[in-house]
KEKE-967621 format. One record per residue (C-alpha): residue number from 1; residue in three letters; x, y, z. Coordinates in nm, 3 decimals, decimal comma. Example, Ala and Ser with C-alpha at 12.3 -4.5 7.8 and 13.67 -1.06 7.14 Angstrom:
REM KEKE-967621
resi:1 resn:ALA east:1,230 north:-0,450 up:0,780
resi:2 resn:SER east:1,367 north:-0,106 up:0,714
***
This chain:
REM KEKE-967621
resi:1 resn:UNK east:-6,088 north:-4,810 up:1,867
resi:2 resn:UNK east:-6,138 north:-4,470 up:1,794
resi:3 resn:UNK east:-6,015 north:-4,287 up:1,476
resi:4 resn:UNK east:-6,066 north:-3,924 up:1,313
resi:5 resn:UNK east:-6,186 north:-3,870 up:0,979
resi:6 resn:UNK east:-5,933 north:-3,674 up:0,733
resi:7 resn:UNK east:-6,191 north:-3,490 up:0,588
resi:8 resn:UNK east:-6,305 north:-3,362 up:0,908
resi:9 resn:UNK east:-6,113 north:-3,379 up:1,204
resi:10 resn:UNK east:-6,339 north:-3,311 up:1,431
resi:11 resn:UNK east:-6,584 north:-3,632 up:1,355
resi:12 resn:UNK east:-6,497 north:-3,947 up:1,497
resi:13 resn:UNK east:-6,560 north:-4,281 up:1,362
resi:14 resn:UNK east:-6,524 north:-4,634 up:1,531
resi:15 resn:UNK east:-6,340 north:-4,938 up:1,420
resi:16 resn:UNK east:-6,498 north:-5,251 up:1,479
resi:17 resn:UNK east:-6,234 north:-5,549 up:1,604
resi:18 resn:UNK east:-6,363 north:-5,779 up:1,298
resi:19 resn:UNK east:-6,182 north:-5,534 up:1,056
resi:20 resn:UNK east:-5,818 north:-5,643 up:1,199
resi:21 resn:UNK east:-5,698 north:-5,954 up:1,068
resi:22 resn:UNK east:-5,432 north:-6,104 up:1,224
resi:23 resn:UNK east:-5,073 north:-6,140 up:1,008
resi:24 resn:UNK east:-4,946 north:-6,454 up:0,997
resi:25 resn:UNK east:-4,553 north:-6,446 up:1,025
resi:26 resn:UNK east:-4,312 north:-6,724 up:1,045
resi:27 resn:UNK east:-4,026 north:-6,698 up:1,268
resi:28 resn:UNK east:-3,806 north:-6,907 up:1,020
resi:29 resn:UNK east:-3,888 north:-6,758 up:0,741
resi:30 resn:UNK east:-3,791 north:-6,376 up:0,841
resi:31 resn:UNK east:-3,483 north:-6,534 up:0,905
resi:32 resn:UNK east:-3,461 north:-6,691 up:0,580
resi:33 resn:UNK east:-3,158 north:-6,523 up:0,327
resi:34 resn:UNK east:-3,280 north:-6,374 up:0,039
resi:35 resn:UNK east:-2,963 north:-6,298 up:-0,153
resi:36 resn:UNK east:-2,717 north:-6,526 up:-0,235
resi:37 resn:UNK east:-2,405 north:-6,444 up:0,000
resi:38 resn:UNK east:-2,077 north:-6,331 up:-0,220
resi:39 resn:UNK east:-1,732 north:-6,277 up:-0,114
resi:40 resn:UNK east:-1,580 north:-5,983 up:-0,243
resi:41 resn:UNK east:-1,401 north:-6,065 up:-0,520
resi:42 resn:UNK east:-1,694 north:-6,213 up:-0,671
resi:43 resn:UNK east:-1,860 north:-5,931 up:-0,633
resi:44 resn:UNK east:-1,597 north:-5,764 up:-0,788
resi:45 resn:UNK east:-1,611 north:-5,994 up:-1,085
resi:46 resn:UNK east:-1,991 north:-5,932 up:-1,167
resi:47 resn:UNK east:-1,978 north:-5,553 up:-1,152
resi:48 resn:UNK east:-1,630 north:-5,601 up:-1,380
resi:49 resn:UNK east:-1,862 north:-5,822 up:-1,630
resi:50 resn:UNK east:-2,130 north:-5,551 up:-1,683
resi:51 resn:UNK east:-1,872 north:-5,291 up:-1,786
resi:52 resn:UNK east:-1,879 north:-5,344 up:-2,142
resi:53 resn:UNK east:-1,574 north:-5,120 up:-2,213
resi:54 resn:UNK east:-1,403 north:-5,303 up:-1,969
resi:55 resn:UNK east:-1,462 north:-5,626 up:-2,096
resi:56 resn:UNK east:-1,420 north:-5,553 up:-2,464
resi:57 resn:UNK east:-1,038 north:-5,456 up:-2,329
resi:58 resn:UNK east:-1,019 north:-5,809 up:-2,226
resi:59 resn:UNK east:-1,167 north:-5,957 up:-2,478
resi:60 resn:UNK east:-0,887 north:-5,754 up:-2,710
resi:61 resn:UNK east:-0,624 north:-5,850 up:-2,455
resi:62 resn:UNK east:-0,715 north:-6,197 up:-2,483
resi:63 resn:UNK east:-0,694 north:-6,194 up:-2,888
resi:64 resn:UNK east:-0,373 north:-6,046 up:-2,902
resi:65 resn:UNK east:-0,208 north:-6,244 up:-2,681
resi:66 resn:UNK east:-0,337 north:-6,561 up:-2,825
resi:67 resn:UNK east:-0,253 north:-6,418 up:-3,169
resi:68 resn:UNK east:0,123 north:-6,297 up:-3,037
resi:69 resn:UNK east:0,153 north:-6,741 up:-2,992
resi:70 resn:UNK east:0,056 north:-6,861 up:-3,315
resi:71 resn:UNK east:-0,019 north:-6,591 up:-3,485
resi:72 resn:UNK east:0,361 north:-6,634 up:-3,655
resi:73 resn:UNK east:0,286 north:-6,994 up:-3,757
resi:74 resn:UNK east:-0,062 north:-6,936 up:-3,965
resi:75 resn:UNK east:0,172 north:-6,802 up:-4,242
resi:76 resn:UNK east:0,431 north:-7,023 up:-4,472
resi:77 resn:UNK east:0,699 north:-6,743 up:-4,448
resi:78 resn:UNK east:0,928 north:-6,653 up:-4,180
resi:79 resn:UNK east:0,945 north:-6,353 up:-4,012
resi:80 resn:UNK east:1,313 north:-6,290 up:-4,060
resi:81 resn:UNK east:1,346 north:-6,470 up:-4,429
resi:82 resn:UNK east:1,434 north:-6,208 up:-4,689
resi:83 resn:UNK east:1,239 north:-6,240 up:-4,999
resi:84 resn:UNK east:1,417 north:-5,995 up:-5,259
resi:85 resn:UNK east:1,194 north:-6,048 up:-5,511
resi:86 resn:UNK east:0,921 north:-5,976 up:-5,326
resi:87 resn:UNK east:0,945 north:-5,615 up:-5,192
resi:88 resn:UNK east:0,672 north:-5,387 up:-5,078
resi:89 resn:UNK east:0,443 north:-5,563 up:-5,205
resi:90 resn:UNK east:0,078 north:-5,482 up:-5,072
resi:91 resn:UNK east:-0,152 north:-5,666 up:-4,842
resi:92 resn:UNK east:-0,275 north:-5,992 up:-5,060
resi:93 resn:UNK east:-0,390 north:-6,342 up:-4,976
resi:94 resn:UNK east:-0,064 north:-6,432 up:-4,985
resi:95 resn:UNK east:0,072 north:-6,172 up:-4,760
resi:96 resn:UNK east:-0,165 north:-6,056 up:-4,539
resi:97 resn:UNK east:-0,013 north:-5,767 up:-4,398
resi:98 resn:UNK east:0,204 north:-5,733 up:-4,728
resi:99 resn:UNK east:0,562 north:-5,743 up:-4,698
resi:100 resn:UNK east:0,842 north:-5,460 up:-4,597
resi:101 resn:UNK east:1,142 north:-5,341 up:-4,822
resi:102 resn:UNK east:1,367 north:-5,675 up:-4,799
resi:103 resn:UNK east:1,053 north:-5,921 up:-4,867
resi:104 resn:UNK east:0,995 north:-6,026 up:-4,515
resi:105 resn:UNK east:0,628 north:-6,073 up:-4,452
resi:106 resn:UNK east:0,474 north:-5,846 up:-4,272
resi:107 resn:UNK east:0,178 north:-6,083 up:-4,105
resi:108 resn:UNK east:0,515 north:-6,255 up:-3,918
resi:109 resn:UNK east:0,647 north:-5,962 up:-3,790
resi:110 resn:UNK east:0,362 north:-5,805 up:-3,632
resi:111 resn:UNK east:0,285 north:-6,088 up:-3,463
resi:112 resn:UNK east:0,673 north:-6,144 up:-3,342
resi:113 resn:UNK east:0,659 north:-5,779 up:-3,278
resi:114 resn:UNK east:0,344 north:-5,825 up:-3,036
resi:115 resn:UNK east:0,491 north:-6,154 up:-2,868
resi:116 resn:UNK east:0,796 north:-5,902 up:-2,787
resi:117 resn:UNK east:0,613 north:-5,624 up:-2,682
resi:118 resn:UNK east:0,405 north:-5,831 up:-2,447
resi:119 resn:UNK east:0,712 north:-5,985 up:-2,308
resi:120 resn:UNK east:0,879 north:-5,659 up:-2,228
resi:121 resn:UNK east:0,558 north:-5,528 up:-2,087
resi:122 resn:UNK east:0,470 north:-5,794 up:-1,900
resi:123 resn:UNK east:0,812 north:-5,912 up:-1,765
resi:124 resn:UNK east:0,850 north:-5,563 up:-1,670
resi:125 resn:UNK east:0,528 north:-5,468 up:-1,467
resi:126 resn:UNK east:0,644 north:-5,818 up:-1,291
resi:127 resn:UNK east:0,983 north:-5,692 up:-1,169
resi:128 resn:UNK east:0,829 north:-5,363 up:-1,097
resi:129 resn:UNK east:0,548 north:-5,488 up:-0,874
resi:130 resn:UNK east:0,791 north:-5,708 up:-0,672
resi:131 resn:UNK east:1,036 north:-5,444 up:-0,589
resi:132 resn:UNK east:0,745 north:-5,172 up:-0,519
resi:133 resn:UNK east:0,532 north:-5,372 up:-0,338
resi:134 resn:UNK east:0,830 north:-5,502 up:-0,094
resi:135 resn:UNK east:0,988 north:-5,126 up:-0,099
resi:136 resn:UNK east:0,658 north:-4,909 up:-0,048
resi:137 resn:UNK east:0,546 north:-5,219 up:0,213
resi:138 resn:UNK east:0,863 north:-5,145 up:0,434
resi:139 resn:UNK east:0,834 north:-4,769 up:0,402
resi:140 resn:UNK east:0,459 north:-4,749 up:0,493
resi:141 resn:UNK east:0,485 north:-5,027 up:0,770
resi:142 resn:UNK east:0,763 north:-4,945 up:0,957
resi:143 resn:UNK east:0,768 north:-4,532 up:0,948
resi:144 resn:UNK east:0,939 north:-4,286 up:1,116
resi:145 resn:UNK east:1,270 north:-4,206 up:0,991
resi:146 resn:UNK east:1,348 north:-4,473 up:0,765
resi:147 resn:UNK east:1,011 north:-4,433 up:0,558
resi:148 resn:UNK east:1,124 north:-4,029 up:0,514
resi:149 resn:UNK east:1,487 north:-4,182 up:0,449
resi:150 resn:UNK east:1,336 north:-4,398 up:0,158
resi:151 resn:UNK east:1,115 north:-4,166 up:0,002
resi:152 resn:UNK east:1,317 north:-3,921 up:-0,029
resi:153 resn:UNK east:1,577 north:-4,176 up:-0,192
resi:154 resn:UNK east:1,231 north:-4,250 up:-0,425
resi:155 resn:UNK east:1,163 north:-3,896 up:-0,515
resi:156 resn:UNK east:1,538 north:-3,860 up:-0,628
resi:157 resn:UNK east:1,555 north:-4,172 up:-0,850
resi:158 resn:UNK east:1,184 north:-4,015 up:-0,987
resi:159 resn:UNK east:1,338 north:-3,687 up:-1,125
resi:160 resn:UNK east:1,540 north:-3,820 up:-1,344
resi:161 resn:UNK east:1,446 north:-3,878 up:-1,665
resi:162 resn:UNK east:1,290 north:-4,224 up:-1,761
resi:163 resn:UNK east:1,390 north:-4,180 up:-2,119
resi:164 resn:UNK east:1,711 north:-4,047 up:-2,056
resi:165 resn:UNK east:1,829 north:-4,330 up:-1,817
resi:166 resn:UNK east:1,649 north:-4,599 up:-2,039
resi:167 resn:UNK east:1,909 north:-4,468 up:-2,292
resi:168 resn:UNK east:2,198 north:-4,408 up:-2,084
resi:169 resn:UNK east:2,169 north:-4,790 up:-1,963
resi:170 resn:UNK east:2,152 north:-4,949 up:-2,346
resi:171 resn:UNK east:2,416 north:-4,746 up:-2,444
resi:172 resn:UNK east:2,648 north:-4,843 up:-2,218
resi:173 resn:UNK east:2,553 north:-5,227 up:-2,229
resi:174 resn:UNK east:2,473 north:-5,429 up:-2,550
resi:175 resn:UNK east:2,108 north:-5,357 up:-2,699
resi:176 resn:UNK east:1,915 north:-5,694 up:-2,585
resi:177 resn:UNK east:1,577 north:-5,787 up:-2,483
resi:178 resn:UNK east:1,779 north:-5,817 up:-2,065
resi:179 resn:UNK east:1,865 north:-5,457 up:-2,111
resi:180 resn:UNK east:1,599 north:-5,306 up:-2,236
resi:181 resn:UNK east:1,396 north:-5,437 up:-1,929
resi:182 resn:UNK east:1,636 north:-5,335 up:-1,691
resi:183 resn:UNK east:1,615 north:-4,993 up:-1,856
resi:184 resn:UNK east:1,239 north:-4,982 up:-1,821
resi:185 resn:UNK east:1,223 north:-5,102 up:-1,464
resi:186 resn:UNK east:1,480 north:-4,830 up:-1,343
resi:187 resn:UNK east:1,232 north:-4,591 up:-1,222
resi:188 resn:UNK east:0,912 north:-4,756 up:-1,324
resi:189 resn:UNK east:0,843 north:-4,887 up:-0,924
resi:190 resn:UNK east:0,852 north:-4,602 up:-0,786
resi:191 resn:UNK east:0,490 north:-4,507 up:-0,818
resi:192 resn:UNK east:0,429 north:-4,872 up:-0,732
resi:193 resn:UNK east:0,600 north:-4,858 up:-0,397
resi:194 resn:UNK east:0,399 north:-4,525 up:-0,345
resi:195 resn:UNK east:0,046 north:-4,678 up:-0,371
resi:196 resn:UNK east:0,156 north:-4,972 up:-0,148
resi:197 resn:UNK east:0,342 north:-4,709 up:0,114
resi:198 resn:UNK east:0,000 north:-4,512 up:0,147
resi:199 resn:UNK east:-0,215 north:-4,871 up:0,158
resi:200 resn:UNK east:0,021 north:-4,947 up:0,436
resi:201 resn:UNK east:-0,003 north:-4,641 up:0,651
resi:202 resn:UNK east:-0,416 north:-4,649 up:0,604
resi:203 resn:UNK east:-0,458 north:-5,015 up:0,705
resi:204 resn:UNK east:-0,127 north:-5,063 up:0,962
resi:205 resn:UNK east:-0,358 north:-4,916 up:1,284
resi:206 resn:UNK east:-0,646 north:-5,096 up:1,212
resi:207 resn:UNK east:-0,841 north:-5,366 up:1,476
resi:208 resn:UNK east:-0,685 north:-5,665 up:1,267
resi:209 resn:UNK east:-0,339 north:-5,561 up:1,273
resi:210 resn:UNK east:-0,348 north:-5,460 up:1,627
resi:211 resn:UNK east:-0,527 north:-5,823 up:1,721
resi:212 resn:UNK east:-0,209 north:-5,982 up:1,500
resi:213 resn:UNK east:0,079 north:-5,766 up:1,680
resi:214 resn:UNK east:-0,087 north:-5,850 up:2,025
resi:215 resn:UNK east:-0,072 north:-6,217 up:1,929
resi:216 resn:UNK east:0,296 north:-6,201 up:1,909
resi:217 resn:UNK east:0,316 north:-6,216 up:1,495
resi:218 resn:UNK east:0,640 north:-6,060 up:1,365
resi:219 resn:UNK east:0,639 north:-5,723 up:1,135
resi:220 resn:UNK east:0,703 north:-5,928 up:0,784
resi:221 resn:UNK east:0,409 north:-6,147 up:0,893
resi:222 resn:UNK east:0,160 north:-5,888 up:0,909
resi:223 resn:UNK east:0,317 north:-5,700 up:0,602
resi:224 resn:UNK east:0,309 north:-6,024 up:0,365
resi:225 resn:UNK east:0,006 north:-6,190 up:0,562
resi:226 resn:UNK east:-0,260 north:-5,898 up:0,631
resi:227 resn:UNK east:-0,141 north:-5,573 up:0,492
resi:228 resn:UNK east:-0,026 north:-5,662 up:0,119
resi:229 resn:UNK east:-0,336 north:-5,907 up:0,088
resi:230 resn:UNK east:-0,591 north:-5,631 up:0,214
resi:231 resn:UNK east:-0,423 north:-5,365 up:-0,103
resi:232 resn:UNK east:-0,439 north:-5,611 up:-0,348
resi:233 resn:UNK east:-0,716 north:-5,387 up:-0,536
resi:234 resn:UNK east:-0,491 north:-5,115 up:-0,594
resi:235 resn:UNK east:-0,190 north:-5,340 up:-0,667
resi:236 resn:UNK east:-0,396 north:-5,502 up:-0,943
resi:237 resn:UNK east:-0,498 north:-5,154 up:-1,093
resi:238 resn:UNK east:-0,177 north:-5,006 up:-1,132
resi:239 resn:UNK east:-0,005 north:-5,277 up:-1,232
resi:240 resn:UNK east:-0,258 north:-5,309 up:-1,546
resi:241 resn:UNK east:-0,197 north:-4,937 up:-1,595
resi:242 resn:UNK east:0,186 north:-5,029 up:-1,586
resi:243 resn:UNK east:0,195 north:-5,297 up:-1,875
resi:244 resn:UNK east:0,109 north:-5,087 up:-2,118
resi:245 resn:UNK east:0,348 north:-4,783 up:-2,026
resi:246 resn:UNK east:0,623 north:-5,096 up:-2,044
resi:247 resn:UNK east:0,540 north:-5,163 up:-2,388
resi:248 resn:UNK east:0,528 north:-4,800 up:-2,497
resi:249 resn:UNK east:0,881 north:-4,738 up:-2,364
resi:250 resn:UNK east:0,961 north:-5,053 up:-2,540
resi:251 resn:UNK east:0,863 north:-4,936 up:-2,899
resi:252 resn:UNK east:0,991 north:-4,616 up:-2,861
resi:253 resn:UNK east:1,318 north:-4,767 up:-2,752
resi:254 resn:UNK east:1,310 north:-4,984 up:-3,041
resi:255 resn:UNK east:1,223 north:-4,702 up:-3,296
resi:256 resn:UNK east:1,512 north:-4,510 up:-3,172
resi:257 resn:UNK east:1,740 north:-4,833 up:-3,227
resi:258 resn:UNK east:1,841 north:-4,864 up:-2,899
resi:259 resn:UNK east:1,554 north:-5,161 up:-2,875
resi:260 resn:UNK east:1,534 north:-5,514 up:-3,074
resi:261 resn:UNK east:1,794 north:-5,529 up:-3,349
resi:262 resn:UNK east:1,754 north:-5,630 up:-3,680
resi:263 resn:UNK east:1,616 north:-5,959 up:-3,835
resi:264 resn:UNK east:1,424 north:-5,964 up:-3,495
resi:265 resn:UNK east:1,120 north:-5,794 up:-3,509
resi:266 resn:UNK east:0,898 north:-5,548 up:-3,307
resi:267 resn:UNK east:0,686 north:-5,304 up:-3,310
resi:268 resn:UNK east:0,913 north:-4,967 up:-3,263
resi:269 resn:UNK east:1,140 north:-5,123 up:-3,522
resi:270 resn:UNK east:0,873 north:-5,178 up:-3,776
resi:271 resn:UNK east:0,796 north:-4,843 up:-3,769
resi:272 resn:UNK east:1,112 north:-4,696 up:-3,767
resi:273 resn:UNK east:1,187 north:-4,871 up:-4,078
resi:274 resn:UNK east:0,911 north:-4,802 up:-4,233
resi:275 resn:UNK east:0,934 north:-4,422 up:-4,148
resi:276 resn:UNK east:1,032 north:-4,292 up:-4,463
resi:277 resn:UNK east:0,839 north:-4,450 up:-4,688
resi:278 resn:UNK east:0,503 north:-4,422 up:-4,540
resi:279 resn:UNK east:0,385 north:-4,240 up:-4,842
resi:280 resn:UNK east:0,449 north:-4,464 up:-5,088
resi:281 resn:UNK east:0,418 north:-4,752 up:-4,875
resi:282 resn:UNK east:0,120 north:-4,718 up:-4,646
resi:283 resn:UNK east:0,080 north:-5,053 up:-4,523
resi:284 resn:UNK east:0,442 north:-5,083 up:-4,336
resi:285 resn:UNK east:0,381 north:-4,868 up:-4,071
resi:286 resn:UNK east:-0,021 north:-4,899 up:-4,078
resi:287 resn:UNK east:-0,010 north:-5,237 up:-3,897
resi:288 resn:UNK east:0,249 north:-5,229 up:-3,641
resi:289 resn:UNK east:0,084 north:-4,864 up:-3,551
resi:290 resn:UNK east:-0,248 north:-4,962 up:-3,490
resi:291 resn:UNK east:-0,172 north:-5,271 up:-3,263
resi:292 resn:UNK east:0,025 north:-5,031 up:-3,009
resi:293 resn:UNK east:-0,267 north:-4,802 up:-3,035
resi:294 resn:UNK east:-0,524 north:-5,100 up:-2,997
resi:295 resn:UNK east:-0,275 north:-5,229 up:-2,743
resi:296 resn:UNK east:-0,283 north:-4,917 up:-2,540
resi:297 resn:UNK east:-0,632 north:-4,844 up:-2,592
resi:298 resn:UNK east:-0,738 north:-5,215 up:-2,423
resi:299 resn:UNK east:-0,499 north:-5,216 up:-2,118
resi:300 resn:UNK east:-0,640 north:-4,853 up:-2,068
resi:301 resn:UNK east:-1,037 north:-4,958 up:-2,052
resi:302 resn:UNK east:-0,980 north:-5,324 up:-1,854
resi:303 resn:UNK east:-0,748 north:-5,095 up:-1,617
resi:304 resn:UNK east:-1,040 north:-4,820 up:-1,592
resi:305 resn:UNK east:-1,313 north:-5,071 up:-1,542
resi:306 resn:UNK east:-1,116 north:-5,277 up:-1,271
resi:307 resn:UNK east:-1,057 north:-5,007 up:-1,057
resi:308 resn:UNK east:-1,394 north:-4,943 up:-1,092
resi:309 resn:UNK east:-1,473 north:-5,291 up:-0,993
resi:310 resn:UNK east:-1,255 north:-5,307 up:-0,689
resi:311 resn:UNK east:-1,382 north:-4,986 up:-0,555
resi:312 resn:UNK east:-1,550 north:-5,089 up:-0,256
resi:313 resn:UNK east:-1,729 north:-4,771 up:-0,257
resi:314 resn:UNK east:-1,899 north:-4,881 up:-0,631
resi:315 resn:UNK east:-2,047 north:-5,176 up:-0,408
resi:316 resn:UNK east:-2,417 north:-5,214 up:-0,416
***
């Protein structure tokens, strides 16, 4: 074999066959895997577990709720017992949190405030992912003139005003935990059923769909069998981002009194009634303030860092 020499082109040296060794290559072992297979939502999982932010916001998450269960029982006193000769008294190792201006102990009502607020949110996202997910389904799947009939019917119900109709609603009907999630669900699907309507109208023409309407499979089969399975990523997200807007609405419900009525506790309340004597009396509004903002804060980095996680464009 003849090859030229890069320092000078022109001169030609010889390669003698002894210089080639053969490779030795094994059929089996090229075909050998050398990464563990994972399905999706695995994969999902690990790149969710190396995003710190996201899961100190579960972590958080995780405390609160547990604390929101028995949080209320690690203290003698009751959360609605009025101790008149113990008023505003400061944080202490006998009341953690301190108590308000009728005795009651703080510790207790934060906690009942949190098991609340995480009701509310919670039972709330719930009834708003059912009735977006079905109503955005039918709009994206089926088309035409009844998906412009129903979004237009969406976009109405979305200009009015969420605070307005939450109010209007507990008003009329008597303040109770029912009502105030009614209120809150009103117009919160509505963005719902618009992330599942555009999921629907991206994934409806694709191969799989096609294979499953030339099979003979009815239109709610491949809605609740192949379409809402395939968007469960961005179902998941927003309904994370949802909880916490439920609570919010919640507390500011229940700091304008139209929320959870007195002995029971929760957070808006806490701080209503502690309003006018946060000067003097720090600690009252201190604690029930900085769980909605720790609150907030979690849902808000586990929300970022799952949609980050179900991105299949973050994929490695």
């Amino acid at each position: 074999m003849i090859t030229y020499n890069k320092q000078n082109p022109l001169q030609q040296t010889s390669i003698k066959p002894e210089q080639f060794k053969k490779a030795n290559i094994d059929e089996h072992a090229a075909e050998a895997i050398e990464r563990e297979s994972i399905s999706a939502w695995r994969d999902s999982w690990l790149r969710l577990r190396s995003n710190w932010a996201a899961m100190t916001g579960l972590v958080i998450l995780v405390l609160l709720i547990v604390m929101a269960v028995i949080g209320p029982m690690l203290t003698s006193y009751d959360y609605e017992t009025n101790y008149l000769d113990k008023t505003n008294l400061p944080p202490s190792s006998e009341h953690w949190f301190g108590t308000d201006d009728l005795g009651r102990d703080m510790f207790a009502r934060t906690w009942m405030g949190a098991r609340i607020s995480l009701i509310v949110g919670f039972s709330a996202a719930c009834i708003n992912l059912i009735i977006g997910v079905i109503y955005g389904g039918i709009m994206g799947y089926v088309g035409g003139k009844l998906d412009d009939f129903m979004n237009k019917a969406s976009e109405i119900i979305f200009t009015l005003p969420d605070l307005l109709v939450a109010i209007l609603l507990v008003v009329v009907f008597e303040p109770s935990l029912g009502v105030i999630i009614l209120a809150l669900c009103f117009t919160g699907w509505i963005n719902m059923a618009w992330i599942v309507r555009g999921q629907m109208m991206q994934l409806k023409n694709q191969e799989f769909v096609l294979a499953s309407r030339s099979l003979g499979a009815s239109g709610a089969r491949i809605l609740f069998r192949h379409l809402i399975p395939n968007s469960l990523g961005p179902i998941i997200v927003t309904l994370t981002l949802a909880i916490p807007v439920s609570i919010f609405g919640e507390a500011v419900l229940s700091f304008l009194g139209l929320g959870v009525q007195s002995p029971a506790a929760s957070w808006g309340t806490m701080i209503s009634d502690a309003l006018k004597a946060m000067t003097v009396y720090p600690w009252r509004i201190a604690f029930p303030a900085f769980f909605i903002s720790l609150t907030m804060l979690a849902f808000n980095m586990f929300g970022d860092g799952l949609r980050d996680a179900l991105d299949p464009k973050m994929k490695k």
